[in-house]
Each structure stands twice: as structure tokens, then as C-alpha cells.
C-alpha positions as CSV (number, residue, x, y, z in Angstrom):
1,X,-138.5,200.3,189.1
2,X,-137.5,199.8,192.8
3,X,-138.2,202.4,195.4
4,X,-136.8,202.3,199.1
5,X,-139.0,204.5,201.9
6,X,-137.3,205.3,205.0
7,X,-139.6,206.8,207.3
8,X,-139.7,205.9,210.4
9,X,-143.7,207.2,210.8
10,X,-145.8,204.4,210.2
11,X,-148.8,206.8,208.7
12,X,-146.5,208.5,206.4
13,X,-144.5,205.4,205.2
14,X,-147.8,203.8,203.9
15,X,-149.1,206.4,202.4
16,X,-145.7,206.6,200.4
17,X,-145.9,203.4,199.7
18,X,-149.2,203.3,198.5
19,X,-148.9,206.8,196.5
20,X,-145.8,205.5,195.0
21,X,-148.1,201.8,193.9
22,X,-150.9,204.1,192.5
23,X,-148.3,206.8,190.4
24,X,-146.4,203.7,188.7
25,X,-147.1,200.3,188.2
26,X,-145.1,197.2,188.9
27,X,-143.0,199.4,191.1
28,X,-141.2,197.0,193.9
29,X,-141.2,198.9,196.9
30,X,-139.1,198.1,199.9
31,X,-139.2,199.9,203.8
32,X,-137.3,201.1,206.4
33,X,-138.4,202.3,210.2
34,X,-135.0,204.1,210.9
35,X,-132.4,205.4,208.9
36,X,-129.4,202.7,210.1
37,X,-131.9,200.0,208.7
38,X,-132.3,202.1,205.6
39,X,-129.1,202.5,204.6
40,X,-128.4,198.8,205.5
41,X,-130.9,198.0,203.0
42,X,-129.6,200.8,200.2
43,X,-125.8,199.6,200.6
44,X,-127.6,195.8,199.5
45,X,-129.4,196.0,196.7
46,X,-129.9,198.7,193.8
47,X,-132.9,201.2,194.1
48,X,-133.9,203.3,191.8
49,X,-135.1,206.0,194.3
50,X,-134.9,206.2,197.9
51,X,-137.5,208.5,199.6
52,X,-136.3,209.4,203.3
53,X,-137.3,210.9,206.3
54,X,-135.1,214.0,207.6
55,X,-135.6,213.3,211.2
56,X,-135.5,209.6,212.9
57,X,-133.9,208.0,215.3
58,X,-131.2,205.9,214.9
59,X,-129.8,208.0,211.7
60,X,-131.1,210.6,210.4
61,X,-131.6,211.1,206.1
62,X,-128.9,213.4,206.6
63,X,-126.9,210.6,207.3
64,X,-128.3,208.5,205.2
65,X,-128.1,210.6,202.0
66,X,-124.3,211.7,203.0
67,X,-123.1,208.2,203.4
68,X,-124.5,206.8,200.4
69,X,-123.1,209.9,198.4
70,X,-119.7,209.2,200.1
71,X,-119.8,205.8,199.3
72,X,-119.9,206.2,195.2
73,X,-124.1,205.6,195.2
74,X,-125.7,208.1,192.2
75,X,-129.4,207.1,192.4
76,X,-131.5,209.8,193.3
77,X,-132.1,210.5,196.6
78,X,-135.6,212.8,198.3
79,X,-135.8,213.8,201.6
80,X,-139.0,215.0,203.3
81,X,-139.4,217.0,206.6
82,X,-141.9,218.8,207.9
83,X,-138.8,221.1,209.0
84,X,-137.7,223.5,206.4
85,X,-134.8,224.4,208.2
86,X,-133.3,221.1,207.2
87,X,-133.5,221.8,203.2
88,X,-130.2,223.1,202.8
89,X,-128.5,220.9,204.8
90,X,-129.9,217.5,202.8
91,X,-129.3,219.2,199.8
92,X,-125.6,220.1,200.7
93,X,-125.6,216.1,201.9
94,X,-126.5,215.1,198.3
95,X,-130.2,214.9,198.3
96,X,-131.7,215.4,194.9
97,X,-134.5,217.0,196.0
98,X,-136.2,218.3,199.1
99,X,-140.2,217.7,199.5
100,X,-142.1,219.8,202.5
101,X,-144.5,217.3,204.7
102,X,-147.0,216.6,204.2
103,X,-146.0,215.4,201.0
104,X,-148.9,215.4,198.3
105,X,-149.7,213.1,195.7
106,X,-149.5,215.7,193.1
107,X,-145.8,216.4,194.7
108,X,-145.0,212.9,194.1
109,X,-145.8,212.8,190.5
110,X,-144.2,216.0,189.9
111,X,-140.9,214.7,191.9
112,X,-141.4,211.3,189.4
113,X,-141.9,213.3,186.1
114,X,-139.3,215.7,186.5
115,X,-136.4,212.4,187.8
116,X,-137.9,210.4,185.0
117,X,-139.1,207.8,186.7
């Protein structure tokens, strides 16, 4: 399985990263700081999931999520914020699913179990 994080929070990113490595192994992770970078990345190669950030510079997830959606992509797609005023709107962009920061790693394996990953 491949997993892209965009977060641009150094803290958060890693302890995605690592909570993804610890849920499922032999997962190939890759990372993004921004959201331009991100969907750079996503347009390149095939992921599985992509776990983004609602808020960072460059681009936000919103942006991210929307132009992926627009562009034909049908993996899933997660935001996080710790801003649940942003919910509807990634959801309306295409997101899968919303998770509230800070993101647990009992909300990971739920958000894994229930995409079937």
C-alpha cells in the first residue's frame, strides 16, 4: 500500500507517518510540506491514500482534494484540521472523510478498517 501525507506541520506529519508504519506493514509512505508539492507528488504516481492537511500555505487540502477530484483521481482522500468549520467544505471538495486534530491512533485504524486498507 502507498500512503501520501501532506501536512505541512513537521510534529503532525511524523507522527502520521509513523502511526500509519505501526497500523500496516510494508506500507511505502511518501511526504509533502505544502499542498502545491502534494499534489505534484499525487498527479505522479498512484497512492492508495493521501492524508492532508486542511490549512497550509501554498495550497490548501481544499485544493488539493478538489483538483485531484477534477482531474478523474478516485483514491480516497482524508483531510484533518483542527478547524471544524472546514468539514463541509472538504467533503463537498471530494474528501472521503474528515478526521478532527489531533488525530488519534485509534482514529487512524478506524479511518483504515472502515476504507479497507
Amino acid at each position: 500500500m502507498r500512503i501520501l501525507i501532506i501536512e505541512d506541520d513537521s510534529n503532525v506529519r511524523s507522527f502520521l507517518q509513523n502511526a500509519m508504519k505501526a497500523l500496516r506493514r510494508g506500507v511505502k509512505i511518501e511526504t509533502a510540506a505544502n499542498g502545491a508539492d502534494g499534489l505534484k507528488m499525487a498527479r505522479r504516481q498512484w497512492y492508495d491514500l493521501i492524508i492532508t492537511d486542511y490549512h497550509m500555505p501554498k495550497m490548501s487540502g481544499f485544493d488539493v482534494t478538489l483538483a485531484l477530484r477534477q482531474d478523474g483521481y478516485t483514491m480516497p482522500i482524508v483531510v484533518v484540521s483542527a478547524d471544524p468549520d472546514t468539514e463541509a467544505d472538504a467533503l463537498m471538495a471530494g474528501a472521503s472523510l474528515f478526521l478532527h486534530k489531533p488525530v488519534s491512533l485509534e482514529n487512524l485504524r478506524y479511518m483504515l478498517d472502515m476504507m479497507g486498507l
